[in-house]
C-alpha positions in Angstrom: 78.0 146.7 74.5 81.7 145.7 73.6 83.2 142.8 74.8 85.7 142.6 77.1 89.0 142.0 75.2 92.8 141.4 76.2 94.8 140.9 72.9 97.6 138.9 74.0 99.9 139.9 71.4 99.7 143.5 71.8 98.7 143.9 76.0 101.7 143.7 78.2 102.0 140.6 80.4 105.3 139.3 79.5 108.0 140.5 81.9 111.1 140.3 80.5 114.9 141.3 80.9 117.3 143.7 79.5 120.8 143.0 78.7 122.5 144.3 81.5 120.0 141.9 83.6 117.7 144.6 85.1 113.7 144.2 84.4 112.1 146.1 81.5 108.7 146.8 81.5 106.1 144.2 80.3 105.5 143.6 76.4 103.1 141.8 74.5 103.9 138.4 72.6 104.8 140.0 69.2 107.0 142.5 70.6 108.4 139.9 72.3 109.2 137.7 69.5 110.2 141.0 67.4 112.7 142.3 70.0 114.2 139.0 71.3 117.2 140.0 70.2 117.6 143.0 72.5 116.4 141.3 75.7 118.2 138.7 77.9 115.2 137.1 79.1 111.3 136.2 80.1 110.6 134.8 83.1 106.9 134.9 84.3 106.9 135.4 88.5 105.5 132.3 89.0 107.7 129.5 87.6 105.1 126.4 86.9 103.9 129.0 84.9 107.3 129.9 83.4 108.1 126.2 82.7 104.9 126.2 80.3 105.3 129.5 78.7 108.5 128.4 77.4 106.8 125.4 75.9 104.2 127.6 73.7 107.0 130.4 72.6 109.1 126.9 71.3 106.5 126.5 69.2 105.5 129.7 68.0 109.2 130.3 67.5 109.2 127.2 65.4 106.2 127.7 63.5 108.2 131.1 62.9 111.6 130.1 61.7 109.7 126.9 59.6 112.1 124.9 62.1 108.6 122.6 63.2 109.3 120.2 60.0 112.4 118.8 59.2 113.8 115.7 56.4 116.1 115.2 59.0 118.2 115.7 62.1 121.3 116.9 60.3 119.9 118.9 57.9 117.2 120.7 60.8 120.8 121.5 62.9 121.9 123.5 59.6 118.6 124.7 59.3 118.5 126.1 62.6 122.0 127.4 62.7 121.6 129.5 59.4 118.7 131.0 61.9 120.7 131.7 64.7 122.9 133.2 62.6 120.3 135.9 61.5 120.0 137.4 65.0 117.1 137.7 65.0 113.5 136.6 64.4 111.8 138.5 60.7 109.3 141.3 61.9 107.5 140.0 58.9 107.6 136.4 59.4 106.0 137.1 63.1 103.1 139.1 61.8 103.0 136.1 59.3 102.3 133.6 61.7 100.3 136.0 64.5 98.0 137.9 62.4 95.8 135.5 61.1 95.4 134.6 64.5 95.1 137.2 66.2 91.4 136.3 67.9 92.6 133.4 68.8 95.1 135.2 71.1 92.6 136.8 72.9 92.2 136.0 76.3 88.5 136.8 76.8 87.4 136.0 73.0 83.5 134.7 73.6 84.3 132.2 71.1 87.8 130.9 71.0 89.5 132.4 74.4 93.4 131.8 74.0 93.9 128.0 75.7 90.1 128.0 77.3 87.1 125.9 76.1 84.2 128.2 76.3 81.8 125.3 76.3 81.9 124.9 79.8 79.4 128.0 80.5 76.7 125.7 79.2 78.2 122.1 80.5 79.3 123.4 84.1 76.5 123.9 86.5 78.3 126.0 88.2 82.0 127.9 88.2 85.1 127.1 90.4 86.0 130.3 91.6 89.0 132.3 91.5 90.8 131.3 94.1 91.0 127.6 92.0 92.7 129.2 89.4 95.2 131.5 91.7 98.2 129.1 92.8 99.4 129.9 96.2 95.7 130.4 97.3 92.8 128.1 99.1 89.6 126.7 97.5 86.7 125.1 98.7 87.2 123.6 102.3 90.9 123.5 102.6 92.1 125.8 106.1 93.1 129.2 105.2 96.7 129.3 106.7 97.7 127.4 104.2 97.6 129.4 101.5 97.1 133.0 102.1 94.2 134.9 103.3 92.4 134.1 100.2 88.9 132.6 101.0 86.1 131.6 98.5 83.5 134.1 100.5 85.6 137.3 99.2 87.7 135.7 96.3 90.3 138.7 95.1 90.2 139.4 91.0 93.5 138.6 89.2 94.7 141.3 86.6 94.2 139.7 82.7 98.6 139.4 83.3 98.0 137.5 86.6 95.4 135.2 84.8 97.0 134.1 81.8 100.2 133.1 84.6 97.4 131.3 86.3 96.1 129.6 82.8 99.2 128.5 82.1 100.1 127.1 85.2 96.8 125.0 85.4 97.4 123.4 82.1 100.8 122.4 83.0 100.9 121.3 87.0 97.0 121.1 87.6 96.0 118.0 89.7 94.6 115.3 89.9 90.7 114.0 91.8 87.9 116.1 92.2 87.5 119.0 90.4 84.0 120.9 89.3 81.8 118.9 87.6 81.6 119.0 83.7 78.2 117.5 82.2 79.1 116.6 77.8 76.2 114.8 75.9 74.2 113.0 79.2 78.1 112.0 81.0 78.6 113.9 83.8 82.2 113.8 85.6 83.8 115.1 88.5 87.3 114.5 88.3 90.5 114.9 86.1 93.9 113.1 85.9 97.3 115.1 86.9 98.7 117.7 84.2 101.4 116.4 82.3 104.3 118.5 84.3 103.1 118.0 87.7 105.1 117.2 90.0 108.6 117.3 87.6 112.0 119.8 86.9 111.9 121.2 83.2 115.7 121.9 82.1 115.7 124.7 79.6 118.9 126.0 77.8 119.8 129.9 77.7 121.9 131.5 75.3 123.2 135.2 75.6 120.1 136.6 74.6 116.0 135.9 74.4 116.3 134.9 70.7 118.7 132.5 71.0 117.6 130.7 73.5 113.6 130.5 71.7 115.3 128.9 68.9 117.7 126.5 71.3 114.3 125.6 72.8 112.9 124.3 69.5 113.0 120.4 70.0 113.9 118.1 66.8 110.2 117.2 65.1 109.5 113.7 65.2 110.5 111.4 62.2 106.1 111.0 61.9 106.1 114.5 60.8 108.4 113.9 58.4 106.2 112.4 56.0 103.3 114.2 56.6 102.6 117.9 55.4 99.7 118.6 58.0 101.5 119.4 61.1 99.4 118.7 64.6 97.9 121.9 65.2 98.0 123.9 68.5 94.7 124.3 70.7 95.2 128.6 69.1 95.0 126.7 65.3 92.6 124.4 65.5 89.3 125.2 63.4 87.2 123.3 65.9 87.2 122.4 69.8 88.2 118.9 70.4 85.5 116.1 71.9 86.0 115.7 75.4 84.7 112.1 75.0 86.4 111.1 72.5 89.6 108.8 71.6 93.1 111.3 71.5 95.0 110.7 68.7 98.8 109.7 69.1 100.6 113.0 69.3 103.2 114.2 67.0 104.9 116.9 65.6 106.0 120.0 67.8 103.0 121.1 69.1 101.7 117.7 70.3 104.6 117.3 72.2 104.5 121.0 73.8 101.2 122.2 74.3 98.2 119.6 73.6 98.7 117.7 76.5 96.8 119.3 78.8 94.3 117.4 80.9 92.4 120.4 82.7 90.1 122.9 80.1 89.8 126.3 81.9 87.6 129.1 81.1 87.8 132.7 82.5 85.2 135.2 83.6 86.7 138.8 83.4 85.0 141.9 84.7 82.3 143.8 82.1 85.5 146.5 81.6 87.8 143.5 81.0 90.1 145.2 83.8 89.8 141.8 86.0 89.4 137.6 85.7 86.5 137.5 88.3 85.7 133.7 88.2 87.0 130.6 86.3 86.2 127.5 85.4 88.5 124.4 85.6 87.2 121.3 85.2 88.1 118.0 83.3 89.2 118.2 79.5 89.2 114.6 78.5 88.1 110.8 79.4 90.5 109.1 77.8 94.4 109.2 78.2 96.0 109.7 75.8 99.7 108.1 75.2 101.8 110.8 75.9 105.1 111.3 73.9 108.4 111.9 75.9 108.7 115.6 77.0 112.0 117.0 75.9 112.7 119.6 79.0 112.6 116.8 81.6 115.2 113.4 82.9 113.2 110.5 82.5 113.8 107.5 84.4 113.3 103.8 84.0 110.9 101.7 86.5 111.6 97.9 87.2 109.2 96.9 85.3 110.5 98.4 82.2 108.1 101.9 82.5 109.7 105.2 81.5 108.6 108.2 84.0 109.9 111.4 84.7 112.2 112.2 87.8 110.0 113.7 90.8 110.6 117.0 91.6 112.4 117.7 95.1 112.7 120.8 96.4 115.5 119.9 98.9 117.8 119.1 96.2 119.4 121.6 94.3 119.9 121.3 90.4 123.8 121.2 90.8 123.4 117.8 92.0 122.0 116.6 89.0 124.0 118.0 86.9 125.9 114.9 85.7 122.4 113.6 84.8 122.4 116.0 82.4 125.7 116.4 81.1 126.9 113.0 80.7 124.9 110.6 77.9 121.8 108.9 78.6 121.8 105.1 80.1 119.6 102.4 80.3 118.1 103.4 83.6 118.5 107.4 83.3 118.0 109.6 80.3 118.7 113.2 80.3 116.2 115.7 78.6 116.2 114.6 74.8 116.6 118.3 73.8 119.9 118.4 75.0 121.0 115.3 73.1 120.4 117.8 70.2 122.8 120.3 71.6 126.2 118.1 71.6 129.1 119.2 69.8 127.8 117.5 66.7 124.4 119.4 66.6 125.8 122.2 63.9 125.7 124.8 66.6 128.3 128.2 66.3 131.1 127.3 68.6 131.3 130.7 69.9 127.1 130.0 71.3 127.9 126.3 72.2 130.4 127.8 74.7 128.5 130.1 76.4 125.0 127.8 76.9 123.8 128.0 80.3 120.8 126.5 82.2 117.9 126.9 83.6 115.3 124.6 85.4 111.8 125.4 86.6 110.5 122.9 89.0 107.3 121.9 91.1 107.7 119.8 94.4 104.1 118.4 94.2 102.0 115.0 94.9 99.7 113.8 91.9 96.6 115.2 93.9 96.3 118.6 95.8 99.7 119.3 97.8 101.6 121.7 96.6 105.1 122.2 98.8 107.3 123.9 96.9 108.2 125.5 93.1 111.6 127.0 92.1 114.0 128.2 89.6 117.9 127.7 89.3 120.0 128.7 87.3 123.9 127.6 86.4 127.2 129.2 84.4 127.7 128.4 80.9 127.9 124.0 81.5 126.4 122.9 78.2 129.2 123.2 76.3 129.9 119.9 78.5 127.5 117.7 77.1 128.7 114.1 76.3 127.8 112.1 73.1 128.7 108.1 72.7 130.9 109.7 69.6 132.1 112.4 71.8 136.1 112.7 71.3 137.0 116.0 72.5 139.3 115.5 75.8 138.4 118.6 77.4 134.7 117.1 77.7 135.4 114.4 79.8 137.8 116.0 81.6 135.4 118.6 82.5 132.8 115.9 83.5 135.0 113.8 85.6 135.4 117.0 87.2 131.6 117.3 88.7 131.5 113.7 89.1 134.4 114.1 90.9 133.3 117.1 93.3 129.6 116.4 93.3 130.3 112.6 94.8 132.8 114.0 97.4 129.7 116.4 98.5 127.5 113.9 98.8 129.7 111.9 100.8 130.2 114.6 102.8 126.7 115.7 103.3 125.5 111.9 104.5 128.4 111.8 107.4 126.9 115.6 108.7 123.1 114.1 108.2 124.6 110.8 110.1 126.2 112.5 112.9 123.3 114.9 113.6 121.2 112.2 114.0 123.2 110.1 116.1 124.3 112.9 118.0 120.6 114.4 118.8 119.9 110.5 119.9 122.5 110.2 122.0 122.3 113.9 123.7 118.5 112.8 124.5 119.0 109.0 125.8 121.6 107.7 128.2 121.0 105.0 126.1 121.7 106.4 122.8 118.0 105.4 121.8 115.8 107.6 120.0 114.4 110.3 121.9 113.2 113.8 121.3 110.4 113.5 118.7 108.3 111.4 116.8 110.9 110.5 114.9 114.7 110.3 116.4 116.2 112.7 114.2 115.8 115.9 116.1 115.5 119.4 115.5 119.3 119.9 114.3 118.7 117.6 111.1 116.7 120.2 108.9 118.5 122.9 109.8 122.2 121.8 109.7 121.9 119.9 105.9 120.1 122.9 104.5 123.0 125.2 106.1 125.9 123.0 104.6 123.8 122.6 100.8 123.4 126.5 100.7 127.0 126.8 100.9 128.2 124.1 99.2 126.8 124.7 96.2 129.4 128.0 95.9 132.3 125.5 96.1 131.0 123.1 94.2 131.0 126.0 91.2 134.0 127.2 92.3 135.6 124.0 91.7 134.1 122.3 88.5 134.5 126.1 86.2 138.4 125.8 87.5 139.9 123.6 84.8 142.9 124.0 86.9 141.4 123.0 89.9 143.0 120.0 92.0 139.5 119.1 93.4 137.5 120.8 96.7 139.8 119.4 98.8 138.5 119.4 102.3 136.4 122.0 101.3 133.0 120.4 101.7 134.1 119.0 105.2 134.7 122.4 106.4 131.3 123.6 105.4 129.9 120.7 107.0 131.4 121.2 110.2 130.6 125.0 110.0 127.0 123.4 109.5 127.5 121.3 112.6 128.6 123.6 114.6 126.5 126.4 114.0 123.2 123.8 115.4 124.4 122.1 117.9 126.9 124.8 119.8 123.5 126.0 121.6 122.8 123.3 123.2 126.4 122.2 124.5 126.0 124.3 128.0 125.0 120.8 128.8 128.2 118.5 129.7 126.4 115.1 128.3 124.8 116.4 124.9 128.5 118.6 124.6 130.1 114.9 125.2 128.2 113.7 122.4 128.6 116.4 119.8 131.7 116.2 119.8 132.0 112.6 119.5 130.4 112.7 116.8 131.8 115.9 115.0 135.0 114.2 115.0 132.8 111.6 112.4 133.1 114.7 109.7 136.7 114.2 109.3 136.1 110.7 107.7 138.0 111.2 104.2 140.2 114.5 105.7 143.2 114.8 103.5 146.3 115.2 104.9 147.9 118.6 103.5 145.8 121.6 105.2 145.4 124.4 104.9 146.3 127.1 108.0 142.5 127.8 107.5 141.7 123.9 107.8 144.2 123.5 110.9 142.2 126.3 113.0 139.1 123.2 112.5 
């Protein structure tokens, strides 16, 4: 009887985009990498997912184009310019690189399963389930309204596409505490630590097509690599399975930092046909933590006592609003994703690409443990031709910067007074007093509502305003939205004479910072 097979290289399960921005239909990984040229994107449906894919096609890309060794950072920008300027990746270098591993990108290989340890049919008493592979669904005991009507009594199959999504979003953003138990030479363990993206934004650049932006996502190699001719392989190049008990070496080199830092090992059950992932495994993949190097997709931060971590993921706050955390250099308490330090006008790159770099971020809104609120994708126009160096001498940069410093402070400014006032007005509507009142809390049902209202919009002025190099500023722009905001929550309720008393009391809060030549559209406010 055959195995069941899925060949990830040839089967279709990578959804990508043409250049006119409609989808295309599904390719494998080496038509993919062969063809980036001719697509505009790949963006998996699920974007923890997403955020990891792009991790392993950096490498492969690298592996590809020889751009995962370097004797240097100036000499691997020229490097990886004389690339871009091919257009393309070389049909032959991709076969190259995917051929002699072409088992190894099987997702259902008995022996070496594409990013699965196999092992755990014999050190697992038992399997996980489906459902603890599937994101968005329940497992185990949690209530069913919170994720679907999914239940562990009649688990639905995932398609081999849906899976590897699901593999990949495991080994990124899986959790942390108890997971199924994983029995290795007499030890036997029931819980793991936190994946290494959990709970973060990845930043991404994009150029005007797929192959552009695999090479722009190639990260400088560490200076270790440089003296070293064995590069760290991925889990797909290893010749053996790592210990699960034993001591991780310091990463290094482009794969280390990408793809082995995975703390969950999963292993898939398909169908007999290989049609469908049935069950799955995920459990524990090491004891020991390792130190892990500095991811170059993410803004780190700087604790008091000195610790580097990367920003939380929060997704209330869009990615404009941190978008002079990654524009402007690095300080001693913020540091922008190291990858774009090595997309500044010094970096070698064509001017005519530099100028039209976008980006993209994939984020999580997660605890370390099982809650899972939120993940999402943003996009933004062509900013990273923006970015500041400490050498940076070029005018137009920091006049473009002072720009979204300029209109992203006076939207914060205005979004505290509307968050402020709908407070204070809920309060007072509710209490003679002007106590809190209402709920469990004091800030009322118009809080939630009326910030998300006034963000959504903002965000189109705030564009508006910083790709304008001729703008004079927003202006009262961002009041106006905010008292559209206000407005549109509270008007409701104002049949009422005393909460219609205090609305407007407070409304007239928003005009805090009003400039004094208006607009005939600002003078009917």
């Amino acid at each position: 009887m055959t195995s069941p097979s899925f060949d990830l290289t040839t089967e279709p399960w990578l959804p990508v985009r043409l250049p006119d921005g409609t989808a295309g239909p599904p390719v494998g990984l080496r038509e993919l990498l062969c063809r980036a040229h001719e697509f505009s994107d790949v963006e998996l449906p699920l974007p923890p997912a997403s955020a990891q894919l792009w991790r392993v096609l950096a490498l492969v890309t690298a592996r590809i184009t020889r751009l995962d060794t370097s004797e240097g950072a100036t000499a691997w920008q020229k490097r990886r310019r004389d690339v871009l300027r091919t257009g393309r990746l070389p049909e032959d270098g991709v076969d190259a690189y995917l051929a002699p591993l072409r088992e190894r990108f099987d997702l259902f290989h008995p022996e070496r399963p594409w990013l699965q340890d196999p092992r755990l049919r014999d050190e697992c008493s038992k399997s996980s389930g489906v459902n603890k592979l599937a994101w968005g669904r329940t497992a185990g005991q949690n209530q069913v309204w919170l994720g679907g009507h999914h239940h562990d009594l009649d688990p639905v199959p995932l398609t081999p596409a849906e899976a590897a999504w699901h593999l990949l979003a495991t080994l990124g953003y899986g959790p942390s505490g108890r997971c199924t138990s994983r029995t290795v030479d007499g030890r036997s363990e029931a819980n793991s630590t936190a994946g290494p993206l959990r709970g973060t934004v990845s930043f991404h650049p994009v150029g005007r097509n797929l192959f552009e932006s695999l090479v722009l996502n190639i990260p400088l190699p560490q200076e270790s690599e440089y003296e070293d001719d064995e590069s760290e392989p991925a889990p797909w190049e290893r010749a053996d399975l790592p210990n699960p008990l034993g001591l991780p070496e310091e990463s290094s080199g482009p794969a280390g930092v990408l793809v082995n830092q995975a703390r969950h090992a999963v292993l898939l059950s398909p169908s007999a046909d290989g049609s469908q992932v049935v069950d799955a495994h995920v459990t524990w993949a090491l004891r020991e933590r390792q130190v892990a190097p500095t991811d170059p997709y993410l803004i780190h931060l700087t604790s008091k006592d000195g610790r580097r971590y990367a920003r939380p993921a929060d997704a209330s706050r869009a990615v404009w609003r941190d978008l002079e955390s990654l524009l402007a250099e690095s300080t001693r308490e913020r540091f922008r994703p190291e990858l774009f330090t090595q997309l500044t006008s010094r970096a070698h790159l064509p001017l005519d690409l530099r100028e039209s770099l976008r980006l993209r971020a994939f984020g999580f809104d997660q605890d370390g443990q099982t809650r899972d609120r939120q993940w999402f994708t943003a996009g933004t126009p062509p900013v990273l031709r923006w970015l500041q160096e400490s050498s940076e001498s070029a005018e137009g940069h920091t006049l473009a910067l002072t720009r979204v410093k300029a209109t992203r402070d006076a939207a914060e400014r205005t979004g505290r007074r509307l968050r402020d006032a709908l407070i204070s007005a809920w309060k007072e509507s509710n209490s003679p007093s002007g106590g809190s009142a209402g709920t469990e809390t004091g800030s009322g049902p118009w809080l939630r509502t009326g910030t998300a209202r006034y963000w959504s919009t903002a965000e189109t002025l705030f564009w508006r305003t910083v790709m304008d190099e001729d703008s004079a500023g927003p202006g009262n722009g961002f009041i106006l939205l905010a008292l559209r905001a206000y407005d549109e929550v509270t008007s409701s309720y104002c049949f009422r004479p005393r909460v219609a008393k205090a609305v407007e009391s407070h409304r007239r809060r928003l005009f805090d910072g009003w400039t004094r030549a208006r607009t005939d559209e600002e003078d009917a406010a």
